[in-house]
C-alpha positions as CSV (number, residue, x, y, z in Angstrom):
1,X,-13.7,-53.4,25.8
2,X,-15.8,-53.7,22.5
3,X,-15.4,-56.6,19.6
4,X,-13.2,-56.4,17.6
5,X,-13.0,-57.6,14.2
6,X,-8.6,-58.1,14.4
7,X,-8.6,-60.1,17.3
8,X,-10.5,-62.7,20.1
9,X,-7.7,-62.1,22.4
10,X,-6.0,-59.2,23.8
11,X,-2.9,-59.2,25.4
12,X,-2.4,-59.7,29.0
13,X,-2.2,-56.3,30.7
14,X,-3.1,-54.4,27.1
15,X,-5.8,-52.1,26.7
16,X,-6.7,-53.3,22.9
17,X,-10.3,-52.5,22.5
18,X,-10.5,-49.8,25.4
19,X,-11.2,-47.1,23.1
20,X,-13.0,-48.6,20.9
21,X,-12.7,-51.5,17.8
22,X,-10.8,-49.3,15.7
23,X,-8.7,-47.0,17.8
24,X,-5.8,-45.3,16.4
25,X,-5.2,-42.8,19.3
26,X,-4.1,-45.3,22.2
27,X,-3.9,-43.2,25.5
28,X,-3.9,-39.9,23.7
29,X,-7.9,-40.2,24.0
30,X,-6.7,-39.1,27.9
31,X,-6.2,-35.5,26.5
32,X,-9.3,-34.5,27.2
33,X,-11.0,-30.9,26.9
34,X,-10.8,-30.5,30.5
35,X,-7.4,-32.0,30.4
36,X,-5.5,-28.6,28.0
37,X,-7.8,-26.4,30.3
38,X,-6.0,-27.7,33.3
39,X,-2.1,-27.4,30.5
40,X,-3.2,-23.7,29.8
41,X,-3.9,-22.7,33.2
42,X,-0.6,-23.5,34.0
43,X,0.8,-20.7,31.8
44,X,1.5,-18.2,34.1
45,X,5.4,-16.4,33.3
46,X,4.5,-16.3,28.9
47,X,8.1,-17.9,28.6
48,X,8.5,-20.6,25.7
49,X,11.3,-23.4,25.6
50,X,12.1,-24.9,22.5
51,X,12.4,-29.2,23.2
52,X,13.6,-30.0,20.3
53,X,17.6,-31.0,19.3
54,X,19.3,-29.1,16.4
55,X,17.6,-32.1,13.8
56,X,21.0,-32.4,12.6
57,X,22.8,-34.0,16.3
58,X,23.2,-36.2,17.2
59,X,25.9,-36.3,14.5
60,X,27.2,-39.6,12.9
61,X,25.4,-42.9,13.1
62,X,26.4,-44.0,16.4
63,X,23.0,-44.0,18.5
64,X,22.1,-46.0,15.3
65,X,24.0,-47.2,12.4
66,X,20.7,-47.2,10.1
67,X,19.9,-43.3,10.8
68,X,21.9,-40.7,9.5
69,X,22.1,-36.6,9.6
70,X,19.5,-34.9,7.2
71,X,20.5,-33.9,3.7
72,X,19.6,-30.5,2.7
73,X,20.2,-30.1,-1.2
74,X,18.8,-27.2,-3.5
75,X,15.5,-27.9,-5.8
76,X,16.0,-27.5,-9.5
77,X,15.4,-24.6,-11.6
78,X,15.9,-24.6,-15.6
79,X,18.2,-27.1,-14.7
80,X,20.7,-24.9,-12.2
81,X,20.5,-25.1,-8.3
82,X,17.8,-23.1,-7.1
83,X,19.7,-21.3,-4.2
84,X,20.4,-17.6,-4.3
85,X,19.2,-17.9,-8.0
86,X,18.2,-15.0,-10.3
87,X,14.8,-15.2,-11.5
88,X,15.9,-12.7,-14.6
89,X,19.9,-12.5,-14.6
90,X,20.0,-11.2,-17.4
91,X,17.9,-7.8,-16.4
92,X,19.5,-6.4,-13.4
93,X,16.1,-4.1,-13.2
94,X,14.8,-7.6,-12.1
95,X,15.8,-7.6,-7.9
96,X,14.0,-11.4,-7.2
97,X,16.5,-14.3,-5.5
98,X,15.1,-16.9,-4.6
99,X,15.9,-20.0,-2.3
100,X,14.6,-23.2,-2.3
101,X,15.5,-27.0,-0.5
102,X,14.7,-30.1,0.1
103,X,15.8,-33.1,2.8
104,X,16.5,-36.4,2.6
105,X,16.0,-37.6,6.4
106,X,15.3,-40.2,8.6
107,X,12.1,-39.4,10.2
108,X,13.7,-41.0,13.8
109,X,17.2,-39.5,13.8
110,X,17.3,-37.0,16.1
111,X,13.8,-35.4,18.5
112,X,11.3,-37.7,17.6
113,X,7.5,-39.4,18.1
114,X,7.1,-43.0,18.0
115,X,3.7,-43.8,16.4
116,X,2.2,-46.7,17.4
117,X,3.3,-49.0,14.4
118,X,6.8,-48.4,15.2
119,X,6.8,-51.4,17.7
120,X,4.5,-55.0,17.3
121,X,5.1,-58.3,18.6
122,X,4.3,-62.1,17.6
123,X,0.7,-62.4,19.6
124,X,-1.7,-64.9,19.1
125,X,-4.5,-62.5,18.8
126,X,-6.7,-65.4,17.3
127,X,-6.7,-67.9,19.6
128,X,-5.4,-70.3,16.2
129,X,-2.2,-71.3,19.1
130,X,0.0,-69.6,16.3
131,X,1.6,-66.4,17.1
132,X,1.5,-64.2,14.7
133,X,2.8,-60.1,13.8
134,X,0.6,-57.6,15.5
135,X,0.3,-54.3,16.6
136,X,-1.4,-51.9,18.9
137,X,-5.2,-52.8,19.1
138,X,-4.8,-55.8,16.5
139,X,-3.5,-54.3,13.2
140,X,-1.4,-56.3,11.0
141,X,1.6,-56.1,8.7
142,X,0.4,-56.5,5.3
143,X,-2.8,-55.8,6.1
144,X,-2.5,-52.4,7.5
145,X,1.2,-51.6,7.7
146,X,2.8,-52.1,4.3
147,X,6.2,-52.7,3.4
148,X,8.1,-54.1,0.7
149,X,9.7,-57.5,0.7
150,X,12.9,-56.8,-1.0
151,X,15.7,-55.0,0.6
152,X,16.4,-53.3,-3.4
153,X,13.2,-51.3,-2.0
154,X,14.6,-50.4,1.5
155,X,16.6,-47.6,2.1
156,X,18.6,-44.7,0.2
157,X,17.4,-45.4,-3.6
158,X,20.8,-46.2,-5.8
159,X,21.9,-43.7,-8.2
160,X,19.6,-43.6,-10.6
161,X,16.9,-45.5,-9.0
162,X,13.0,-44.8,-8.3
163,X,12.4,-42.1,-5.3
164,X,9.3,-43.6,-4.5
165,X,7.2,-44.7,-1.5
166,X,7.6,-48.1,-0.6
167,X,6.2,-48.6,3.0
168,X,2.9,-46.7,4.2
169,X,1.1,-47.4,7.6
170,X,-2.3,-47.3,6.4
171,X,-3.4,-47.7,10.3
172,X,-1.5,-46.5,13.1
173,X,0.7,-43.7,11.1
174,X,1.8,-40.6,12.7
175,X,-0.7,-38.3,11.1
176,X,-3.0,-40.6,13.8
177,X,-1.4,-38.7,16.4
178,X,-0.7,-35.3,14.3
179,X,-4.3,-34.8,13.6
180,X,-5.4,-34.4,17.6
181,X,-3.0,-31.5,17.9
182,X,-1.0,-33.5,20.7
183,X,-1.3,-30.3,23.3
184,X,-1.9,-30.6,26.8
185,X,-0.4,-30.5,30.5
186,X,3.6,-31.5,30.9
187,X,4.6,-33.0,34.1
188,X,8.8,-32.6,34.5
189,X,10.1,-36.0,36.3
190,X,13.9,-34.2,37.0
191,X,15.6,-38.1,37.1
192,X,19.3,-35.5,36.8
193,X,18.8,-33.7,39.8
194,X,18.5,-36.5,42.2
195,X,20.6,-39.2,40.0
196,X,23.4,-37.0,38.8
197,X,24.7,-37.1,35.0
198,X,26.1,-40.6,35.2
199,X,24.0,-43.6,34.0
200,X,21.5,-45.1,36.4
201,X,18.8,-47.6,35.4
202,X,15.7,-46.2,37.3
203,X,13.4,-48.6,38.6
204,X,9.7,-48.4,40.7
205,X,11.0,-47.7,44.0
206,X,13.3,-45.9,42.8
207,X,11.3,-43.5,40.7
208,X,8.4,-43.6,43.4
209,X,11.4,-42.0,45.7
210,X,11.9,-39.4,43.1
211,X,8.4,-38.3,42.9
212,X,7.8,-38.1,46.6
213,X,10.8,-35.9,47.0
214,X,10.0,-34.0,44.4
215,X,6.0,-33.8,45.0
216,X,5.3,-34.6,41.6
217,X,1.8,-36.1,40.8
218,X,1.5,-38.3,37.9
219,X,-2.9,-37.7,36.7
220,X,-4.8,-39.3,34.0
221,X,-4.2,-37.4,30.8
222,X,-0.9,-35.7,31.5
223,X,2.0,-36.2,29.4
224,X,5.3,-36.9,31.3
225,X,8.7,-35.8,30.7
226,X,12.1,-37.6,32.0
227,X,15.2,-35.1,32.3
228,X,18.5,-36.9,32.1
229,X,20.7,-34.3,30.8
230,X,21.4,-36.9,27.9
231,X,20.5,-34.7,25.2
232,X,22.4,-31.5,26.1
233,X,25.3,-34.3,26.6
234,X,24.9,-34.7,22.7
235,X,24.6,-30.9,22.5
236,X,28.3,-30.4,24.5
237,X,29.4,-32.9,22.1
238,X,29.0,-30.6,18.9
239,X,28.3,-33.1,16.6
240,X,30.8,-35.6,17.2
241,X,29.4,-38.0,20.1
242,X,31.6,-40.3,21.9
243,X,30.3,-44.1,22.4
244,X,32.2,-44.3,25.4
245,X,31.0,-40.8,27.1
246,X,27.1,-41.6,26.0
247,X,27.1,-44.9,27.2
248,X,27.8,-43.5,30.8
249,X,25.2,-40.9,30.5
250,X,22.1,-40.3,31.8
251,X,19.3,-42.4,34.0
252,X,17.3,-44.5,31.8
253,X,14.3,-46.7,33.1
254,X,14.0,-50.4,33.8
255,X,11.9,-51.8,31.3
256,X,12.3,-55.4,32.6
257,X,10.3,-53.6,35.9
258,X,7.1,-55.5,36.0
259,X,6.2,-52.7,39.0
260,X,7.4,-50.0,36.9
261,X,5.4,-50.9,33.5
262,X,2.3,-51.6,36.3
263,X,2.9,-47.9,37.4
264,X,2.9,-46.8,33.5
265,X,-0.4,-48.2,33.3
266,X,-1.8,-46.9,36.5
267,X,-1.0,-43.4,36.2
268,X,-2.6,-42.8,33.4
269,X,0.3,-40.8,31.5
270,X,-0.8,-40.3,28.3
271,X,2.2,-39.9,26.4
272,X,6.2,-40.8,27.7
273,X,9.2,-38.2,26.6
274,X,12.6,-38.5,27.7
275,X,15.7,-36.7,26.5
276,X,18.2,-40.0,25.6
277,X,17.9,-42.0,23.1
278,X,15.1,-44.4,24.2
279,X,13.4,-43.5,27.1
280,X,14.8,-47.4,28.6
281,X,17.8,-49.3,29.0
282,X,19.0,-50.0,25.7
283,X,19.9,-53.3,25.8
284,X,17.2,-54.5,28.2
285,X,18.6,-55.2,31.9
286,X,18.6,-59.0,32.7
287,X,16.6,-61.8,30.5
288,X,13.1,-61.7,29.4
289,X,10.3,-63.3,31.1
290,X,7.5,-64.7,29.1
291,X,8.0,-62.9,26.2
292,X,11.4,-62.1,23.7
293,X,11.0,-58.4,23.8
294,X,14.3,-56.7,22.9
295,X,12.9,-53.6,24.6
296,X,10.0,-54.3,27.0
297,X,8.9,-50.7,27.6
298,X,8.5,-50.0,24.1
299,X,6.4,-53.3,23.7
300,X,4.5,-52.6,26.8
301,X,4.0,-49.0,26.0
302,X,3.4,-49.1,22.1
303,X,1.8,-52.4,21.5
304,X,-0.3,-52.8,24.7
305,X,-1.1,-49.7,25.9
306,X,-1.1,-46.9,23.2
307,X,1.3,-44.9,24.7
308,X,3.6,-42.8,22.0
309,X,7.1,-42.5,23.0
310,X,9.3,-39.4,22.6
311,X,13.2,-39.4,22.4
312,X,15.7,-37.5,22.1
313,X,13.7,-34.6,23.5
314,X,16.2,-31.0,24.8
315,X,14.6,-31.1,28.0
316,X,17.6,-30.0,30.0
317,X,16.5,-25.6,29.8
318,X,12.9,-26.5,30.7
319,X,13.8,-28.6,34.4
320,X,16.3,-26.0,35.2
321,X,13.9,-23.3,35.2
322,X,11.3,-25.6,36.4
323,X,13.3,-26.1,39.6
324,X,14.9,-22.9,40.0
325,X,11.0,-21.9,40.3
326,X,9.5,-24.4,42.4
327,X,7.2,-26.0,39.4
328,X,6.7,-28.9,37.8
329,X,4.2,-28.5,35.2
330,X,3.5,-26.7,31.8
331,X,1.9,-26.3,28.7
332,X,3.3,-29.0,26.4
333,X,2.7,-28.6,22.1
334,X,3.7,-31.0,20.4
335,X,2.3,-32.4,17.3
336,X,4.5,-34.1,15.0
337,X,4.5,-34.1,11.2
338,X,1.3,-35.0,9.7
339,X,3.1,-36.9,7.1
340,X,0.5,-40.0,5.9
341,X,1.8,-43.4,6.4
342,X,5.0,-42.6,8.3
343,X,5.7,-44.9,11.4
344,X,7.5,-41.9,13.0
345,X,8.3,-38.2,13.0
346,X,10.6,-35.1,13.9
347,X,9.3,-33.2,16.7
348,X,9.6,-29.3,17.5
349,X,7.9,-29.4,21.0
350,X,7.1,-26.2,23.0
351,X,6.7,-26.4,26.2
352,X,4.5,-22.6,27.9
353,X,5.1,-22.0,31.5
Protein backbone atom coordinates (compact mmCIF):
# COMPACT_ATOMS: atom_id res chain seq x y z
CA UNK A 1 0.00 0.00 0.00
CA UNK A 2 1.39 3.37 -1.20
CA UNK A 3 0.07 7.07 -0.22
CA UNK A 4 -2.45 8.21 -1.54
CA UNK A 5 -3.39 11.56 -2.25
CA UNK A 6 -7.71 10.66 -2.08
CA UNK A 7 -7.59 9.15 1.05
CA UNK A 8 -5.75 8.41 4.96
CA UNK A 9 -8.05 5.56 5.26
CA UNK A 10 -8.84 2.59 3.35
CA UNK A 11 -11.59 0.51 3.97
CA UNK A 12 -11.57 -2.47 6.16
CA UNK A 13 -10.94 -5.52 4.01
CA UNK A 14 -10.29 -3.19 0.72
CA UNK A 15 -7.33 -3.32 -1.28
CA UNK A 16 -7.29 0.72 -2.05
CA UNK A 17 -3.67 1.54 -2.71
CA UNK A 18 -2.52 -2.19 -3.52
CA UNK A 19 -1.73 -1.34 -7.02
CA UNK A 20 -0.64 1.70 -6.66
CA UNK A 21 -1.91 5.56 -5.74
CA UNK A 22 -3.71 5.90 -8.79
CA UNK A 23 -4.98 2.54 -9.96
CA UNK A 24 -7.76 2.20 -12.33
CA UNK A 25 -7.41 -1.52 -13.08
CA UNK A 26 -8.45 -3.08 -9.56
CA UNK A 27 -7.77 -6.89 -9.76
CA UNK A 28 -7.38 -6.94 -13.49
CA UNK A 29 -3.57 -6.11 -12.79
CA UNK A 30 -3.84 -10.23 -11.85
CA UNK A 31 -3.95 -10.86 -15.74
CA UNK A 32 -0.61 -11.23 -15.99
CA UNK A 33 1.66 -12.23 -19.07
CA UNK A 34 2.09 -15.52 -17.62
CA UNK A 35 -1.50 -15.55 -16.65
CA UNK A 36 -3.10 -15.53 -20.90
CA UNK A 37 -0.10 -18.00 -21.51
CA UNK A 38 -1.59 -20.35 -19.00
CA UNK A 39 -5.74 -19.02 -20.99
CA UNK A 40 -4.14 -19.94 -24.42
CA UNK A 41 -2.69 -23.13 -23.52
CA UNK A 42 -5.98 -24.20 -22.68
CA UNK A 43 -7.12 -24.05 -26.36
CA UNK A 44 -6.98 -27.33 -27.41
CA UNK A 45 -10.51 -28.35 -29.63
CA UNK A 46 -10.39 -24.51 -31.86
CA UNK A 47 -14.21 -24.34 -30.93
CA UNK A 48 -15.54 -20.69 -30.06
CA UNK A 49 -18.79 -19.89 -27.91
CA UNK A 50 -20.37 -16.74 -28.20
CA UNK A 51 -21.30 -15.36 -24.24
CA UNK A 52 -23.09 -12.85 -25.09
CA UNK A 53 -27.34 -12.45 -25.05
CA UNK A 54 -29.11 -11.21 -28.22
CA UNK A 55 -28.49 -7.19 -26.80
CA UNK A 56 -31.93 -6.89 -27.46
CA UNK A 57 -33.46 -9.64 -24.32
CA UNK A 58 -34.09 -9.45 -22.07
CA UNK A 59 -37.15 -7.79 -23.54
CA UNK A 60 -39.22 -5.11 -21.58
CA UNK A 61 -38.06 -3.34 -18.53
CA UNK A 62 -38.71 -5.84 -15.95
CA UNK A 63 -35.09 -6.87 -14.61
CA UNK A 64 -35.07 -2.95 -14.43
CA UNK A 65 -37.62 -0.35 -15.09
CA UNK A 66 -34.76 2.33 -15.92
CA UNK A 67 -33.22 0.07 -18.85
CA UNK A 68 -34.91 -0.53 -21.89
CA UNK A 69 -34.29 -2.53 -25.38
CA UNK A 70 -31.88 -0.75 -27.87
CA UNK A 71 -33.26 1.51 -30.58
CA UNK A 72 -31.88 1.02 -33.99
CA UNK A 73 -33.09 4.00 -36.28
CA UNK A 74 -31.52 4.85 -39.84
CA UNK A 75 -28.85 8.01 -40.09
CA UNK A 76 -29.85 10.82 -42.36
CA UNK A 77 -29.12 11.33 -45.86
CA UNK A 78 -30.26 14.64 -47.87
CA UNK A 79 -32.78 14.44 -45.49
CA UNK A 80 -34.34 10.80 -46.33
CA UNK A 81 -33.56 7.58 -44.22
CA UNK A 82 -30.36 6.29 -45.06
CA UNK A 83 -31.45 2.47 -45.30
CA UNK A 84 -31.47 0.62 -48.63
CA UNK A 85 -30.96 4.23 -50.07
CA UNK A 86 -29.81 5.06 -53.68
CA UNK A 87 -26.78 6.93 -53.81
CA UNK A 88 -27.84 8.13 -57.62
CA UNK A 89 -31.71 7.15 -58.10
CA UNK A 90 -32.08 8.84 -60.64
CA UNK A 91 -29.21 6.90 -62.91
CA UNK A 92 -30.03 3.33 -62.75
CA UNK A 93 -26.27 2.82 -64.34
CA UNK A 94 -25.48 3.86 -60.67
CA UNK A 95 -25.78 0.02 -58.65
CA UNK A 96 -24.54 1.69 -54.93
CA UNK A 97 -27.27 1.00 -51.77
CA UNK A 98 -26.20 1.77 -48.96
CA UNK A 99 -27.20 1.18 -45.23
CA UNK A 100 -26.55 2.94 -42.33
CA UNK A 101 -27.78 3.04 -38.29
CA UNK A 102 -27.54 4.17 -35.20
CA UNK A 103 -28.71 3.04 -31.34
CA UNK A 104 -30.03 4.56 -28.62
CA UNK A 105 -29.10 2.04 -25.73
CA UNK A 106 -28.55 1.54 -22.26
CA UNK A 107 -24.99 0.56 -21.89
CA UNK A 108 -26.27 -2.05 -18.86
CA UNK A 109 -29.39 -3.62 -20.39
CA UNK A 110 -28.71 -6.78 -21.50
CA UNK A 111 -24.55 -8.81 -21.32
CA UNK A 112 -22.78 -6.35 -19.64
CA UNK A 113 -19.30 -5.05 -17.61
CA UNK A 114 -19.60 -3.19 -14.56
CA UNK A 115 -16.69 -0.66 -14.39
CA UNK A 116 -15.55 0.23 -11.29
CA UNK A 117 -17.54 3.62 -10.84
CA UNK A 118 -20.68 1.80 -11.20
CA UNK A 119 -20.84 1.17 -7.39
CA UNK A 120 -19.31 3.67 -4.34
CA UNK A 121 -20.34 3.99 -0.85
CA UNK A 122 -20.42 6.81 2.00
CA UNK A 123 -16.69 6.07 3.48
CA UNK A 124 -14.84 8.32 5.58
CA UNK A 125 -11.77 8.06 3.63
CA UNK A 126 -10.36 11.22 5.50
CA UNK A 127 -10.52 10.44 8.82
CA UNK A 128 -12.78 14.19 9.12
CA UNK A 129 -15.58 11.43 11.10
CA UNK A 130 -17.82 12.44 8.15
CA UNK A 131 -18.67 9.89 5.66
CA UNK A 132 -18.52 10.92 2.57
CA UNK A 133 -19.17 9.46 -1.58
CA UNK A 134 -16.31 7.29 -2.69
CA UNK A 135 -15.27 4.92 -4.97
CA UNK A 136 -12.78 2.28 -5.70
CA UNK A 137 -9.26 3.35 -4.51
CA UNK A 138 -10.64 6.87 -3.25
CA UNK A 139 -12.10 8.68 -6.33
CA UNK A 140 -14.93 11.04 -5.92
CA UNK A 141 -18.13 12.14 -7.44
CA UNK A 142 -17.62 15.58 -8.72
CA UNK A 143 -14.22 15.31 -8.68
CA UNK A 144 -13.67 12.39 -10.95
CA UNK A 145 -17.07 11.01 -11.81
CA UNK A 146 -19.30 13.72 -13.22
CA UNK A 147 -22.84 14.03 -13.44
CA UNK A 148 -25.37 16.56 -13.68
CA UNK A 149 -27.58 17.73 -10.88
CA UNK A 150 -30.77 18.14 -12.56
CA UNK A 151 -32.95 15.28 -13.58
CA UNK A 152 -33.96 17.71 -17.04
CA UNK A 153 -30.31 16.27 -17.81
CA UNK A 154 -30.91 12.53 -17.00
CA UNK A 155 -32.19 10.26 -19.29
CA UNK A 156 -33.90 10.11 -22.90
CA UNK A 157 -33.48 13.95 -24.04
CA UNK A 158 -37.30 15.37 -24.69
CA UNK A 159 -38.34 15.94 -28.20
CA UNK A 160 -36.50 18.53 -29.31
CA UNK A 161 -33.95 18.68 -26.65
CA UNK A 162 -29.94 18.61 -26.60
CA UNK A 163 -28.38 14.99 -27.35
CA UNK A 164 -25.44 15.75 -25.45
CA UNK A 165 -23.14 14.19 -22.89
CA UNK A 166 -24.03 14.89 -19.46
CA UNK A 167 -22.15 12.45 -17.16
CA UNK A 168 -18.39 11.23 -17.88
CA UNK A 169 -16.24 9.11 -15.41
CA UNK A 170 -13.16 10.87 -15.85
CA UNK A 171 -11.54 8.05 -13.47
CA UNK A 172 -12.61 4.57 -13.29
CA UNK A 173 -14.61 4.48 -16.86
CA UNK A 174 -14.84 1.43 -18.80
CA UNK A 175 -12.27 2.28 -21.37
CA UNK A 176 -10.02 1.63 -17.87
CA UNK A 177 -10.84 -1.89 -18.41
CA UNK A 178 -11.23 -1.85 -22.39
CA UNK A 179 -7.71 -0.67 -22.84
CA UNK A 180 -5.97 -3.96 -21.13
CA UNK A 181 -7.69 -6.21 -23.63
CA UNK A 182 -9.57 -8.09 -20.78
CA UNK A 183 -8.21 -11.76 -22.18
CA UNK A 184 -7.16 -14.44 -20.14
CA UNK A 185 -7.97 -17.97 -18.41
CA UNK A 186 -11.98 -18.81 -17.64
CA UNK A 187 -12.70 -20.97 -14.86
CA UNK A 188 -16.63 -22.53 -15.29
CA UNK A 189 -18.17 -22.73 -11.61
CA UNK A 190 -21.49 -25.12 -13.10
CA UNK A 191 -23.83 -23.72 -9.87
CA UNK A 192 -26.99 -25.51 -12.54
CA UNK A 193 -25.66 -28.85 -12.52
CA UNK A 194 -25.51 -29.55 -8.89
CA UNK A 195 -28.34 -26.87 -7.83
CA UNK A 196 -30.91 -27.53 -10.56
CA UNK A 197 -32.81 -24.51 -12.52
CA UNK A 198 -34.76 -23.31 -9.45
CA UNK A 199 -33.44 -20.45 -7.24
CA UNK A 200 -30.92 -21.18 -4.60
CA UNK A 201 -28.94 -18.57 -2.74
CA UNK A 202 -25.37 -20.13 -2.74
CA UNK A 203 -23.30 -19.48 0.13
CA UNK A 204 -19.38 -20.53 1.26
CA UNK A 205 -20.00 -23.97 2.25
CA UNK A 206 -22.09 -24.39 -0.07
CA UNK A 207 -20.05 -23.26 -3.00
CA UNK A 208 -16.83 -24.82 -1.40
CA UNK A 209 -19.01 -28.23 -1.80
CA UNK A 210 -19.49 -27.34 -5.46
CA UNK A 211 -15.90 -26.83 -6.17
CA UNK A 212 -14.73 -29.96 -4.49
CA UNK A 213 -17.11 -32.08 -6.39
CA UNK A 214 -16.36 -30.59 -9.29
CA UNK A 215 -12.43 -30.28 -8.81
CA UNK A 216 -12.44 -26.79 -9.76
CA UNK A 217 -9.46 -24.62 -8.65
CA UNK A 218 -10.06 -21.05 -8.18
CA UNK A 219 -5.88 -19.21 -8.91
CA UNK A 220 -4.71 -15.75 -8.77
CA UNK A 221 -5.50 -14.06 -12.04
CA UNK A 222 -8.24 -16.23 -13.39
CA UNK A 223 -11.55 -14.93 -14.30
CA UNK A 224 -14.51 -16.97 -12.99
CA UNK A 225 -17.68 -17.78 -14.46
CA UNK A 226 -21.15 -18.81 -12.52
CA UNK A 227 -23.63 -20.92 -14.79
CA UNK A 228 -27.19 -20.70 -13.59
CA UNK A 229 -29.09 -21.35 -16.68
CA UNK A 230 -30.73 -17.79 -15.91
CA UNK A 231 -29.90 -16.36 -19.09
CA UNK A 232 -30.94 -19.08 -21.59
CA UNK A 233 -34.24 -18.82 -19.15
CA UNK A 234 -34.53 -15.22 -20.71
CA UNK A 235 -33.62 -16.82 -24.12
CA UNK A 236 -36.75 -19.62 -23.82
CA UNK A 237 -38.67 -16.63 -22.95
CA UNK A 238 -38.37 -14.97 -26.48
CA UNK A 239 -38.53 -11.60 -25.37
CA UNK A 240 -41.34 -11.58 -23.18
CA UNK A 241 -39.98 -12.54 -19.48
CA UNK A 242 -42.22 -13.45 -16.82
CA UNK A 243 -41.55 -11.80 -13.24
CA UNK A 244 -42.96 -14.73 -11.62
CA UNK A 245 -40.82 -17.53 -13.72
CA UNK A 246 -37.45 -15.27 -13.31
CA UNK A 247 -37.82 -14.76 -9.84
CA UNK A 248 -37.68 -18.63 -9.27
CA UNK A 249 -34.65 -19.07 -11.50
CA UNK A 250 -31.36 -19.73 -11.12
CA UNK A 251 -28.71 -19.88 -8.00
CA UNK A 252 -27.53 -16.57 -7.07
CA UNK A 253 -24.78 -16.02 -4.34
CA UNK A 254 -24.99 -14.74 -0.78
CA UNK A 255 -23.63 -11.44 -0.66
CA UNK A 256 -24.50 -11.00 3.09
CA UNK A 257 -21.71 -14.21 3.32
CA UNK A 258 -18.90 -12.56 5.32
CA UNK A 259 -17.01 -16.24 4.42
CA UNK A 260 -18.09 -16.05 1.00
CA UNK A 261 -16.79 -12.24 0.19
CA UNK A 262 -13.55 -13.59 2.46
CA UNK A 263 -13.22 -16.35 -0.23
CA UNK A 264 -13.64 -13.58 -3.18
CA UNK A 265 -10.75 -11.98 -1.81
CA UNK A 266 -8.64 -15.03 -1.18
CA UNK A 267 -8.79 -16.60 -4.38
CA UNK A 268 -7.64 -14.15 -6.25
CA UNK A 269 -10.36 -14.16 -9.09
CA UNK A 270 -9.76 -11.39 -11.09
CA UNK A 271 -12.91 -10.62 -12.60
CA UNK A 272 -16.74 -12.24 -11.46
CA UNK A 273 -19.32 -13.27 -14.45
CA UNK A 274 -22.54 -14.82 -13.96
CA UNK A 275 -25.34 -15.40 -16.36
CA UNK A 276 -28.51 -13.64 -14.19
CA UNK A 277 -29.05 -10.48 -13.65
CA UNK A 278 -26.58 -9.65 -10.85
CA UNK A 279 -24.29 -12.13 -10.04
CA UNK A 280 -26.15 -11.90 -6.05
CA UNK A 281 -29.24 -12.08 -4.44
CA UNK A 282 -31.08 -9.24 -5.57
CA UNK A 283 -32.58 -7.96 -2.77
CA UNK A 284 -29.81 -8.80 -0.24
CA UNK A 285 -30.69 -11.95 2.05
CA UNK A 286 -31.22 -10.74 5.77
CA UNK A 287 -30.20 -7.14 7.22
CA UNK A 288 -26.92 -5.45 6.86
CA UNK A 289 -24.26 -5.51 9.32
CA UNK A 290 -22.10 -2.42 9.74
CA UNK A 291 -22.73 -0.99 6.71
CA UNK A 292 -26.32 0.03 4.47
CA UNK A 293 -25.25 -1.71 1.38
CA UNK A 294 -28.23 -2.54 -0.87
CA UNK A 295 -26.02 -5.11 -2.55
CA UNK A 296 -22.96 -6.16 -0.46
CA UNK A 297 -21.14 -8.13 -3.23
CA UNK A 298 -21.18 -5.36 -5.57
CA UNK A 299 -19.82 -3.03 -2.68
CA UNK A 300 -17.36 -5.54 -1.64
CA UNK A 301 -16.35 -6.40 -5.12
CA UNK A 302 -16.47 -2.96 -6.92
CA UNK A 303 -15.58 -0.51 -4.22
CA UNK A 304 -13.12 -2.52 -2.18
CA UNK A 305 -11.54 -4.82 -4.14
CA UNK A 306 -11.50 -3.81 -7.90
CA UNK A 307 -13.17 -6.65 -9.07
CA UNK A 308 -15.45 -5.85 -12.36
CA UNK A 309 -18.65 -7.65 -12.50
CA UNK A 310 -20.30 -9.38 -15.51
CA UNK A 311 -24.05 -10.08 -15.89
CA UNK A 312 -26.25 -11.30 -17.92
CA UNK A 313 -23.56 -13.38 -19.46
CA UNK A 314 -25.09 -16.73 -22.17
CA UNK A 315 -22.99 -19.02 -20.36
CA UNK A 316 -25.45 -21.98 -20.57
CA UNK A 317 -23.61 -23.65 -24.35
CA UNK A 318 -20.08 -23.13 -22.83
CA UNK A 319 -20.75 -25.46 -19.26
CA UNK A 320 -22.55 -28.01 -21.27
CA UNK A 321 -19.77 -28.71 -23.40
CA UNK A 322 -17.42 -28.01 -20.63
CA UNK A 323 -18.93 -30.97 -18.74
CA UNK A 324 -19.85 -33.20 -21.39
CA UNK A 325 -15.87 -33.01 -21.84
CA UNK A 326 -14.50 -33.23 -18.50
CA UNK A 327 -13.03 -29.45 -18.43
CA UNK A 328 -13.34 -26.58 -16.69
CA UNK A 329 -11.24 -24.01 -18.19
CA UNK A 330 -10.81 -21.76 -21.42
CA UNK A 331 -9.73 -18.99 -23.13
CA UNK A 332 -11.92 -16.05 -22.05
CA UNK A 333 -11.95 -12.43 -24.54
CA UNK A 334 -13.69 -10.07 -23.37
CA UNK A 335 -13.05 -6.52 -23.64
CA UNK A 336 -15.94 -4.27 -23.49
CA UNK A 337 -16.54 -0.97 -25.41
CA UNK A 338 -13.79 1.41 -25.14
CA UNK A 339 -16.35 4.14 -24.89
CA UNK A 340 -14.53 7.16 -22.65
CA UNK A 341 -16.34 8.05 -19.58
CA UNK A 342 -19.06 5.34 -19.60
CA UNK A 343 -19.60 3.59 -16.07
CA UNK A 344 -20.58 0.40 -18.00
CA UNK A 345 -20.69 -1.54 -21.24
CA UNK A 346 -22.21 -4.23 -23.66
CA UNK A 347 -20.13 -7.25 -23.75
CA UNK A 348 -19.59 -9.88 -26.76
CA UNK A 349 -17.40 -12.40 -24.82
CA UNK A 350 -15.71 -15.38 -26.54
CA UNK A 351 -14.78 -17.92 -24.68
CA UNK A 352 -11.68 -20.66 -26.93
CA UNK A 353 -11.57 -24.14 -25.74
Amino acid sequence: MTANPRWTHRPPGSNWGDFGPDDQSGRLNLITPDKVRQAVAEVQAGLTFCLSLPLDLPGGNLLNPRRHPPVLRPTLRDGKPNLNYRLVADNPRHSDVICDDLVLMHLQYSTQWDSLAHVGQLFDADGDGVPEPRYYNGYRPQVDIFGPLDGADAGVPPAGGSWKSTSRAKALGIERMAERGVQGRGVMIDLQAHCGSGRTVIGHERLMAILAADGVTVESGDMVCLHTGFAQALIDMQGEPDAQRLASTGAVLDGRDAKLLQWITDSGLSVLIADNYAVESHPATGEPEGCCATLPLHEHCLFKQGIHLGELWHLTPLAEWLRAHGRRRFLLTAPPLRLPGAVGSPVTPVATV
